[in-house]
Phi, psi and omega in degrees: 000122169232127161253101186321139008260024192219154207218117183234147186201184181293108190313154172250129156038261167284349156251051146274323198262023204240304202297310160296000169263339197277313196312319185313274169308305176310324219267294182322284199297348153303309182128004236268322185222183208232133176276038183228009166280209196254295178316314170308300175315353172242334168304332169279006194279004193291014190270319189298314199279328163282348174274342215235117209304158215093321195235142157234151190244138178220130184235176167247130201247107164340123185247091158251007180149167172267002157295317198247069179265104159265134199305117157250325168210162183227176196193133176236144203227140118254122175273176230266149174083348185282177180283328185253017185251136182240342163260317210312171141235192171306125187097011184236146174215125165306101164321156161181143161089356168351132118202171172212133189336138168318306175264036166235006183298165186067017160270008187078010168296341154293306145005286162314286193295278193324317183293322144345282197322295220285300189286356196261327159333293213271346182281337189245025169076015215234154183251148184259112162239176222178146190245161175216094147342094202326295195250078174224086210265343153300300170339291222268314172310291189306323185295322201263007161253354176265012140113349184281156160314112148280150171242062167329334215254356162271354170302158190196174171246149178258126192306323187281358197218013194317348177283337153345325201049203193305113189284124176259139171278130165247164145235183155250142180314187176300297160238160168215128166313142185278155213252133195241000000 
């Protein structure tokens, strides 16, 4: 799927270990993780998250020539039952891991890669849900302008992590437009 000047799709190979450094470094540079835990380590992991049946790794790739396709932002896809879905349930697939390279921020690319996330859901029949950090208030601006759902009554703590505090659930509607 592209939306000029960025293009998104199932990461290759050879942009997994580019797509876990970017994930990584977003979740740190936010405030989001500690970069030195178990959890940075996994977000950077994304060669593990793409081997593992069920999950897809999807980045948006710079349409700066076809040659020079640069890695800008990622999204990890879990379907309900997978090794990385921590909500789903059946008929759902689980978001995880959004990030996006630093020096591409402010194109709207979280936007993008959720709306991606969201239509690559809705192409396989499938309804897209997602956790949320309580005080991840960019996050939460971006979900109520593209128009997504909180579910309250699906919130939870993740058991290895309680300083997290509360993971708030969204879904998304039936349909949603893609970020232009």
């Amino acid at each position: 799927m592209s939306t000029a000047p960025f293009t998104v799709r199932i990461a290759r190979s050879e942009e997994l270990e580019r797509a876990g450094q970017i994930v990584r470094a977003a979740y740190v540079v936010d405030g989001l993780v500690d970069g030195s835990n178990a959890y940075a380590d996994q977000l950077e992991d994304a060669r593990s998250r793409a081997q593992a049946l069920g999950v897809e790794v999807l980045v948006a790739v710079a349409n700066e020539g076809a040659s020079d396709e640069q890695v800008a932002a990622t999204i990890t896809v879990a379907e309900a039952g997978s090794a990385y879905a921590d909500i789903a349930l059946a008929g759902e697939l689980e978001l995880r891991m959004l990030g996006v390279d630093h020096a591409f921020r402010g194109r709207r690319l979280g936007e993008l890669m959720m709306a991606s996330a969201i239509e690559f859901a809705h192409e396989r029949g499938l309804s897209a849900v997602w956790s949320l950090v309580h005080d991840n208030e960019k996050a939460e601006r971006l979900y109520e302008r593209m128009g997504l759902r909180r579910v309250p009554e699906r919130d939870w703590y993740v058991p290895q992590m309680p300083e997290l505090g509360p993971m708030l659930v969204y879904c998304a509607p039936p349909t949603i437009s893609r970020a232009g």
